[in-house]
C-alpha positions as CSV (number, residue, x, y, z in Angstrom):
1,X,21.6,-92.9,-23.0
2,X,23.5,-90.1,-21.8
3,X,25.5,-88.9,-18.7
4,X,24.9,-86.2,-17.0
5,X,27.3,-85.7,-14.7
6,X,29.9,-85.3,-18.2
7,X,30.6,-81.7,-20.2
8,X,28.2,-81.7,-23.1
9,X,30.2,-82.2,-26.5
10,X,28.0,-81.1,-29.7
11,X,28.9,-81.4,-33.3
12,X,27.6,-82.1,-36.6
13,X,27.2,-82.4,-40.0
14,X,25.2,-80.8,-43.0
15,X,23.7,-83.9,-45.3
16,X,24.6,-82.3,-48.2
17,X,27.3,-84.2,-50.7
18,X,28.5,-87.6,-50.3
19,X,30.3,-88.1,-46.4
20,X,34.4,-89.0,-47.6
21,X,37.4,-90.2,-46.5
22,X,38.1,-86.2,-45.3
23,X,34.7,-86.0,-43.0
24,X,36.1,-89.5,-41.1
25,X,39.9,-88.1,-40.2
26,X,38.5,-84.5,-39.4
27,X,35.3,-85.1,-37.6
28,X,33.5,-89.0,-37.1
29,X,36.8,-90.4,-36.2
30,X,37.3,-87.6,-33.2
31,X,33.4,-88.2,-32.2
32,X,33.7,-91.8,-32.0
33,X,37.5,-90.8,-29.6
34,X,35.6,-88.5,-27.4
35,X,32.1,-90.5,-27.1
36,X,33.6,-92.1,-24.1
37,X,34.8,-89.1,-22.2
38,X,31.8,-86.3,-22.8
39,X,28.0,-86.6,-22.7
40,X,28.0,-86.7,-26.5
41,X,25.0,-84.8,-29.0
42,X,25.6,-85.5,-32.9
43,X,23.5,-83.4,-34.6
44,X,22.4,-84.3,-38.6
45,X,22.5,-80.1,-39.7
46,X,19.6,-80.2,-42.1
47,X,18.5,-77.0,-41.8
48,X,21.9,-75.5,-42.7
49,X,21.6,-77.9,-45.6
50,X,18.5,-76.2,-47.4
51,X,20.9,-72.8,-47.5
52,X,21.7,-74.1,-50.8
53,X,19.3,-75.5,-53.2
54,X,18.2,-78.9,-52.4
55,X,15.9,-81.6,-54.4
56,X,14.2,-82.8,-51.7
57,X,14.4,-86.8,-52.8
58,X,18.0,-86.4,-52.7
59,X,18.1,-84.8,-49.4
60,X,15.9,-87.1,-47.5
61,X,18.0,-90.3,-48.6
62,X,21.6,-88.3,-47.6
63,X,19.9,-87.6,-44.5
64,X,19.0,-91.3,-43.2
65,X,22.6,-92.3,-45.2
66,X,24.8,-89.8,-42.9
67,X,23.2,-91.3,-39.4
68,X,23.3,-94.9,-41.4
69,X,27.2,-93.8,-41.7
70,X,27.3,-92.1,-38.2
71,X,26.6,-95.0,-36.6
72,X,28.5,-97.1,-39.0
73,X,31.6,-95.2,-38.3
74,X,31.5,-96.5,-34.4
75,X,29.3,-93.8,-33.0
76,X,27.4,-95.9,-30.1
77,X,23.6,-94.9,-30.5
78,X,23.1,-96.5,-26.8
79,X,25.9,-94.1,-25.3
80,X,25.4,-90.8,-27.4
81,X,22.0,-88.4,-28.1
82,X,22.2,-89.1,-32.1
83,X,19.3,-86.3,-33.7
84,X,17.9,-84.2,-36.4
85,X,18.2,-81.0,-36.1
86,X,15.0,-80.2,-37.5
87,X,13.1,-82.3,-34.8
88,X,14.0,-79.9,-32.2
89,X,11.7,-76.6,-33.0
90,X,13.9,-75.1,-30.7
91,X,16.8,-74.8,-32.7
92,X,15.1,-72.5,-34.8
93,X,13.4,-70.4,-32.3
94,X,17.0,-69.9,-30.3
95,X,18.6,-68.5,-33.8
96,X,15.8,-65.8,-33.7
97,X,16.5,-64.4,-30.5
98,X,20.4,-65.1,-30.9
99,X,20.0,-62.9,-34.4
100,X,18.3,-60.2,-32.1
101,X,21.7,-60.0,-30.0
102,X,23.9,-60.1,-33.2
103,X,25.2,-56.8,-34.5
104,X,25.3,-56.7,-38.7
105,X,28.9,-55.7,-38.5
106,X,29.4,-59.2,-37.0
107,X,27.8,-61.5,-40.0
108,X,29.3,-58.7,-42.7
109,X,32.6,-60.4,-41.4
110,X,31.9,-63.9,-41.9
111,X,34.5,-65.4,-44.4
112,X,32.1,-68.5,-45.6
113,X,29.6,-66.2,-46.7
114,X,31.5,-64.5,-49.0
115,X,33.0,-67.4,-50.3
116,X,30.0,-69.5,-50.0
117,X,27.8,-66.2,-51.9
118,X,30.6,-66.6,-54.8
119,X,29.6,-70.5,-55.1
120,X,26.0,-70.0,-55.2
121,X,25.0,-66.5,-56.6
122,X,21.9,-67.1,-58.0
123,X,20.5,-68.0,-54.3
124,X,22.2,-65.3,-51.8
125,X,19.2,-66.0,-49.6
126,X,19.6,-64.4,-45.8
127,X,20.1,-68.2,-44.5
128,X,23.1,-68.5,-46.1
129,X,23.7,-64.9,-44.8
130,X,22.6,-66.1,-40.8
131,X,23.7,-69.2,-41.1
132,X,26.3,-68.3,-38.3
133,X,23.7,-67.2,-35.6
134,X,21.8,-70.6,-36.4
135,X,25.2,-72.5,-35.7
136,X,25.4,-70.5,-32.6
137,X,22.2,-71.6,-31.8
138,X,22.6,-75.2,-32.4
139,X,25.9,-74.7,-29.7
140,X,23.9,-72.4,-27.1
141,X,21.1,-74.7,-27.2
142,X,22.7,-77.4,-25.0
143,X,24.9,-75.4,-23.8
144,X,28.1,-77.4,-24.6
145,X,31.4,-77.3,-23.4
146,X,33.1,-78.3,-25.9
147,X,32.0,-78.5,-29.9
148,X,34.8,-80.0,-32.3
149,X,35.4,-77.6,-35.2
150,X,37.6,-77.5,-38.3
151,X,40.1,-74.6,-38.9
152,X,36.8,-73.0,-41.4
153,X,34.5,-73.1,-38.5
154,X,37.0,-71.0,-35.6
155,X,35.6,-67.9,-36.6
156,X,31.8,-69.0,-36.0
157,X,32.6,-70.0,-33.0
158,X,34.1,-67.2,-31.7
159,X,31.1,-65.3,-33.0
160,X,29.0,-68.2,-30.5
161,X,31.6,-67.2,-27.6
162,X,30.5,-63.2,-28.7
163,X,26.8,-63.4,-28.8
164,X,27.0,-65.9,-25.5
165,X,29.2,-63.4,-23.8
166,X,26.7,-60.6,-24.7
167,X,24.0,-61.8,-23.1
168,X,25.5,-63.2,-20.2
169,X,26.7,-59.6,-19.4
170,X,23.2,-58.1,-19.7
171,X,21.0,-60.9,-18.6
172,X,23.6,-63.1,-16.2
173,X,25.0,-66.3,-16.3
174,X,22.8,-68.4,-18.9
175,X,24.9,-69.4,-21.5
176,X,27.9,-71.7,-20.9
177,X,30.9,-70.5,-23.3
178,X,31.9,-73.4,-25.6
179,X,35.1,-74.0,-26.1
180,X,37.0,-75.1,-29.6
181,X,38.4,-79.0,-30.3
182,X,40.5,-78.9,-33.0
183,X,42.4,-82.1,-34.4
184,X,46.3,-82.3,-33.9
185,X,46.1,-84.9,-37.0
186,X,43.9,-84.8,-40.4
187,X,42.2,-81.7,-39.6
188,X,42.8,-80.6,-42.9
189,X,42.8,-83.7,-45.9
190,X,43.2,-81.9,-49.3
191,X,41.6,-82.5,-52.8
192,X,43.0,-85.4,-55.1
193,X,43.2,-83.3,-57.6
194,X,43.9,-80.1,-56.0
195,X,46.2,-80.1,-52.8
196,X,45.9,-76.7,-52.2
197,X,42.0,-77.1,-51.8
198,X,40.2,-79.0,-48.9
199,X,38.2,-82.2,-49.9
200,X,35.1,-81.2,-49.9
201,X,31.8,-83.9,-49.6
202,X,29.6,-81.3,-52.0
203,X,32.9,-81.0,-55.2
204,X,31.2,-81.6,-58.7
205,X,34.6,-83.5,-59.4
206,X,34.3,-86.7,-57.7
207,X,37.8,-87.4,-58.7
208,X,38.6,-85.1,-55.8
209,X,37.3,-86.8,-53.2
210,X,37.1,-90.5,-52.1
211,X,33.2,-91.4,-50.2
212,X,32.4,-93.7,-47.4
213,X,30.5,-95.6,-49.4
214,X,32.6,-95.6,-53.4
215,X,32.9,-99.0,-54.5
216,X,36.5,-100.3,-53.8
217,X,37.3,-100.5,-57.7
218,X,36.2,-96.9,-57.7
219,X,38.6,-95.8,-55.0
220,X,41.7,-97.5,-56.8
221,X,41.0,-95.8,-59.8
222,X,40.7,-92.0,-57.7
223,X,43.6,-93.0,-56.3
224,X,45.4,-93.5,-59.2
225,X,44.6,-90.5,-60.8
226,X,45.2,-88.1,-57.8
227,X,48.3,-85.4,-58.8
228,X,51.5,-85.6,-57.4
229,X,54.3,-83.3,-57.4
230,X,57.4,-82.7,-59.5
231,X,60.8,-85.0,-58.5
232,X,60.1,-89.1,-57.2
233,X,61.0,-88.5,-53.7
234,X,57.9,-89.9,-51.6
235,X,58.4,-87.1,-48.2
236,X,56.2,-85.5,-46.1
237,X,57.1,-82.1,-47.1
238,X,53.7,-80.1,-47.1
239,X,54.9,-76.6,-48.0
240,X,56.8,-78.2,-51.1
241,X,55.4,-81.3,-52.3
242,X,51.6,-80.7,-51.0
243,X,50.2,-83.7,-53.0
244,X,52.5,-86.4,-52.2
245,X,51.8,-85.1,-48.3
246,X,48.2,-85.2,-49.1
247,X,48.5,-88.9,-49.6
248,X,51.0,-89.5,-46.6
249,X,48.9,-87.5,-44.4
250,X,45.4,-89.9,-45.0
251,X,47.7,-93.3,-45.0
252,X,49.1,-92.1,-41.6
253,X,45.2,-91.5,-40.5
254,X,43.9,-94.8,-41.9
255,X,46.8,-96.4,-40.7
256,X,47.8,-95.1,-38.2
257,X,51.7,-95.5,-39.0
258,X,53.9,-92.5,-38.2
259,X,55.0,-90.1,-40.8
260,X,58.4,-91.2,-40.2
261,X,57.6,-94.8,-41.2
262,X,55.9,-94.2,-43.7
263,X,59.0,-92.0,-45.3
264,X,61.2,-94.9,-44.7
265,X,59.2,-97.7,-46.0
266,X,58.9,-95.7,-49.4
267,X,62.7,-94.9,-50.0
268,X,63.3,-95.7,-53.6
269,X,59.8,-96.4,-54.5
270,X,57.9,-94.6,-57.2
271,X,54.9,-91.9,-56.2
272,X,52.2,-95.3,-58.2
273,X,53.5,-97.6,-55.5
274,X,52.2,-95.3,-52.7
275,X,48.7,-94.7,-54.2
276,X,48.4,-98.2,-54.8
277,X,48.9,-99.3,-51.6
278,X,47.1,-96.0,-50.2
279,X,44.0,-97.3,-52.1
280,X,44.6,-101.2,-50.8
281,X,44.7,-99.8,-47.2
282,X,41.6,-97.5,-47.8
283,X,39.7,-100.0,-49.2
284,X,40.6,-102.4,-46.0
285,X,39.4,-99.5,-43.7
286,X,36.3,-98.7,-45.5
287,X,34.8,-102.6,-45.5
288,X,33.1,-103.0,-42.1
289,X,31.9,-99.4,-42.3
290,X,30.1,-100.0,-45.6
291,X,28.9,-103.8,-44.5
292,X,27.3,-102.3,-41.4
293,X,25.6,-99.2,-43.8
294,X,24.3,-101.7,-45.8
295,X,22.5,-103.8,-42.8
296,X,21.3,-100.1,-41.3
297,X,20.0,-99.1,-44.7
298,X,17.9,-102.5,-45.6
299,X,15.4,-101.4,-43.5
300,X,14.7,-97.6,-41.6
301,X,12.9,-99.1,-38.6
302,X,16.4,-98.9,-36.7
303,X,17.4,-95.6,-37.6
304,X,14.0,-94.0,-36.9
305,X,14.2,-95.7,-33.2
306,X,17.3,-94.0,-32.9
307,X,16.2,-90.4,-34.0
308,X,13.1,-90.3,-32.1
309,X,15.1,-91.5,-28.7
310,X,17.7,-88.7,-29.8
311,X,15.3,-86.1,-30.5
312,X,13.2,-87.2,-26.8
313,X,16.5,-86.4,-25.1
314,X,17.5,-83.6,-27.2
315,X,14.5,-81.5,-27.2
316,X,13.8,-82.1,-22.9
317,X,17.3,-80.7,-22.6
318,X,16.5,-77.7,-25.6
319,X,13.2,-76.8,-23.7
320,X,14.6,-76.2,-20.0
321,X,17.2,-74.0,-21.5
322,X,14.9,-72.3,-23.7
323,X,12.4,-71.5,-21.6
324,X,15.1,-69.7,-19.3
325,X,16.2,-67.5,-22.1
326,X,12.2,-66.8,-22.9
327,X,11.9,-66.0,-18.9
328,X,15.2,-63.9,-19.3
329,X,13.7,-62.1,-22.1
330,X,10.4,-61.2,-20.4
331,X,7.8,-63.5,-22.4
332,X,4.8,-64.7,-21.1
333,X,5.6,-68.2,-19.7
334,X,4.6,-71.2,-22.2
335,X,0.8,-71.8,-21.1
336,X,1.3,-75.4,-21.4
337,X,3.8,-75.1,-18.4
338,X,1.6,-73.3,-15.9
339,X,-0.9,-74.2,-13.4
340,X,-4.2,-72.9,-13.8
């Protein structure tokens, strides 16, 4: 299932929300890129889900649907370690000992908290609140080399890079420093109905986003109703005209025309032309990915091959580096792994 002999890329996603149009263009579409180049572990981030409130019905379906949509989206189960980060005990066990090496200072500076404490302040739990050093953990795990992160995520990885750092000076070399991939293109796809906001999977207006899986009559109609900007001139001009660039910059990912052609094929055509023919070629992307959701979905027996192959490989690779940092810390060696 995996190589080796490859640097270790790790990413993933919370199953929280409905996976959209944004999720594809800023992270499935650059796992599916890199699958062939890096031994590849795409994690499902449930327990960074439950830091908000969660009815559990609802989570357990988004949970098979995102690694239904994973796979659906070209990620190669047979080439990549595809997991739940719940199977793997170790996740949490790491983000214990990682919190013991984090300074308070360092968490008191964490941007998504405060934003995410203003979204959700009836439940400031301390998840939400250590949510980074459980991110680190997920990273320092497997030690990856490389972990694809949106602009939103840089500053918890350089937290990863700090705690990794700090250890590595006082115990030695166990931790391998990740490094950042960021997206040149469609790192960044902004609200329908709110350029100057991301698209975000968990928005209460679902006029804001467009899903994986919305029916393609439902897409047209989003589509239609997304904002533009003042004037009729259809130009990639994100500074100015952020809405009409919204919609050039996910034709140019779905597409994959330039923005320069896509500028030129629209002189003298009204901004309803665009998102008409936005939707069209949307809708044309999104078929086979829904058609093979649908087949995954029928029946779980597929899916829960996959997660316990991914969580075998995931968790032999989470114990060996575990145990060192246990051994590192001065524990008493697992009993289970000595000779008596």
């Amino acid at each position: 299932m995996t190589n080796n002999s490859k640097p270790l890329l790790l990413s993933g996603i919370q199953p929280s929300g409905n996976l959209m149009i944004a999720n594809y263009i800023g992270a499935i579409r650059n796992w599916v890129d890199l699958q062939n180049q890096y031994n590849c572990y795409f994690m499902l981030a449930d327990l960074h889900a439950i830091t908000v409130t969660q009815e559990p019905q609802d989570l357990l379906k988004n949970c098979y649907d995102f690694i239904a949509l994973y796979i659906a989206c070209g990620i190669n189960p047979d080439q990549n370690t595809i997991f739940v980060q719940s199977h793997v005990s170790g996740h949490a066990e790491l983000a214990w000992l990682l919190n013991c090496y984090t300074q308070m200072g360092e968490l008191n500076r964490m941007t998504q908290f405060k934003d995410k404490s203003q979204k959700h302040a009836k439940n400031i739990n301390v998840g939400l609140y250590s949510y980074p050093v459980l991110m680190a953990a997920d990273i320092l795990l497997y030690n990856a080399d490389l972990v694809p992160v949106g602009h939103d995520q840089k500053q918890h990885l350089e937290l990863t890079r700090d705690i990794a750092n700090r250890i590595n000076n006082r115990h030695g070399e166990l931790f391998t420093i990740p490094e950042p991939y960021i997206a040149k293109s469609g790192a960044r796809i902004m609200s329908l109905q709110d350029p100057n906001s991301k698209m975000s999977k968990s928005d209460k207006n679902v006029n804001n986003y467009i899903g994986l899986l919305d029916d393609p009559k439902v897409i047209m109609k989003k589509f239609k109703k997304a904002v533009t900007d003042s004037g009729d001139t259809i130009r990639y001009e994100p500074e100015t005209k952020p809405a009409i660039s919204n919609l050039i910059e996910i034709r140019h990912c779905v597409t994959g025309e330039s923005i320069a052609d896509i500028e030129k094929n629209y002189e003298g055509k009204m901004y309803g032309h665009l998102k008409i023919d936005l939707a069209e070629a949307v809708i044309e992307f999104l078929q086979p990915v829904q058609e093979r959701f649908n087949q995954l979905r029928q029946d779980n027996t597929e899916l829960n091959i996959i997660l316990k192959r991914g969580q075998e490989e995931a968790n032999k690779r989470a114990e060996t580096i575990l145990n060192k940092m246990r051994q590192t810390i001065g524990f008493i060696p697992n009993i289970k792994n000595v000779c008596l």
